[in-house]
C-alpha positions in Angstrom: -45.1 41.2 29.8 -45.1 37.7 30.6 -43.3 36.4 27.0 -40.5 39.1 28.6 -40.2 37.5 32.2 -39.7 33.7 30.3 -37.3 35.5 28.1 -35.9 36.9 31.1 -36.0 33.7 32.7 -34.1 31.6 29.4 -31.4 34.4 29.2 -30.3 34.2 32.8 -30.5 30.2 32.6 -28.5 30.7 29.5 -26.3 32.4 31.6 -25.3 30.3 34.3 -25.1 27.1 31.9 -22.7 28.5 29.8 -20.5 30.0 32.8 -20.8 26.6 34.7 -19.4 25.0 31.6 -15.5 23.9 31.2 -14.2 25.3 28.9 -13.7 23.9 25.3 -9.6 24.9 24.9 -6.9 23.9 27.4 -4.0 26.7 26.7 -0.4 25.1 26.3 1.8 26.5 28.3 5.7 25.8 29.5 3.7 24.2 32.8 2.5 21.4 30.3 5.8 20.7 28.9 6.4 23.6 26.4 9.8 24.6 25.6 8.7 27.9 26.3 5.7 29.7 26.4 6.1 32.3 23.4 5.3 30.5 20.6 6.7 31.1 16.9 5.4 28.9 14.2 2.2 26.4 14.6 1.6 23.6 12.4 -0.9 20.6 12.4 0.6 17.8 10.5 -1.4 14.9 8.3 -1.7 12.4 11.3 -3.7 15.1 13.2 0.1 15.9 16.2 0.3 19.6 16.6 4.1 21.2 16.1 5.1 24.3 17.8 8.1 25.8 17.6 9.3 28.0 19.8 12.6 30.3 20.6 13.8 27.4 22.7 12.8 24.4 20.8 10.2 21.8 18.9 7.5 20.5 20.6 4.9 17.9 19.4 1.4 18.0 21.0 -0.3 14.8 20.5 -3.7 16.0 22.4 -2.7 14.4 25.5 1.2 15.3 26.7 3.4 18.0 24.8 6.9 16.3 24.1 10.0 18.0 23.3 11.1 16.7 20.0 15.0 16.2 19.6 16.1 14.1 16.2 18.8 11.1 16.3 21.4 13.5 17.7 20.3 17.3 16.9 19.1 19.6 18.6 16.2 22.3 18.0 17.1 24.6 20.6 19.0 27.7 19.2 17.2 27.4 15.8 15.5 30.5 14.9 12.1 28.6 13.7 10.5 30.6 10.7 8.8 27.7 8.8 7.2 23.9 9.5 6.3 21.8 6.4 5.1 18.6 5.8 6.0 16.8 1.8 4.1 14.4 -0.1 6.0 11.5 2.0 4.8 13.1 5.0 8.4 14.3 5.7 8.3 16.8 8.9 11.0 19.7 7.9 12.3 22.8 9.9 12.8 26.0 8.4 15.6 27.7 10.4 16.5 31.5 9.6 20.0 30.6 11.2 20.4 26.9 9.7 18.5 27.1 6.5 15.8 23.6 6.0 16.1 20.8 8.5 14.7 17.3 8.5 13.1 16.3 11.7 11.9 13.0 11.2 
């Protein structure tokens, strides 16, 4: 009986740790700078910056700000996103269903 109350005890401890506890993922949102908040593709390129596409745009996470990612003159918005890559160069290209492959970098 009293191995079960320190169990008891440990558990409910347990508890109230882990519900004091922030918590380990911040979501993205359209708040923090997303395009929108429905996200299409994902992708994590070779420097560690976090892509996401959305209806309305590009967006590059860099773990501290989300920017919106417009090349030298294009625009993402409007692109149906269906595809990020990254090549042996560490080219960044965007697979559009409406505008076939696009460099973004």
């Amino acid at each position: 009986m009293h191995v079960f109350r320190l169990f008891a005890l440990f558990c409910l401890s347990l508890c109230a740790f882990v519900a004091s506890a922030s918590p380990l993922l911040t979501p993205l949102t359209s708040d923090q700078g997303l395009t929108q908040g429905a996200v299409q593709k994902l992708f994590i390129d070779r420097q560690g910056f976090l892509w996401v596409a959305t209806a309305n745009g590009l967006n590059l996470y860099d773990g501290t700000e989300v920017r919106q990612f417009l090349p030298s003159g294009n625009s993402f918005q409007d692109l149906s996103i269906v595809q990020l890559l990254e090549d042996d160069q560490q080219r960044f290209w965007v697979g559009a269903s409406n505008a076939g492959v696009v460099p973004s970098r």
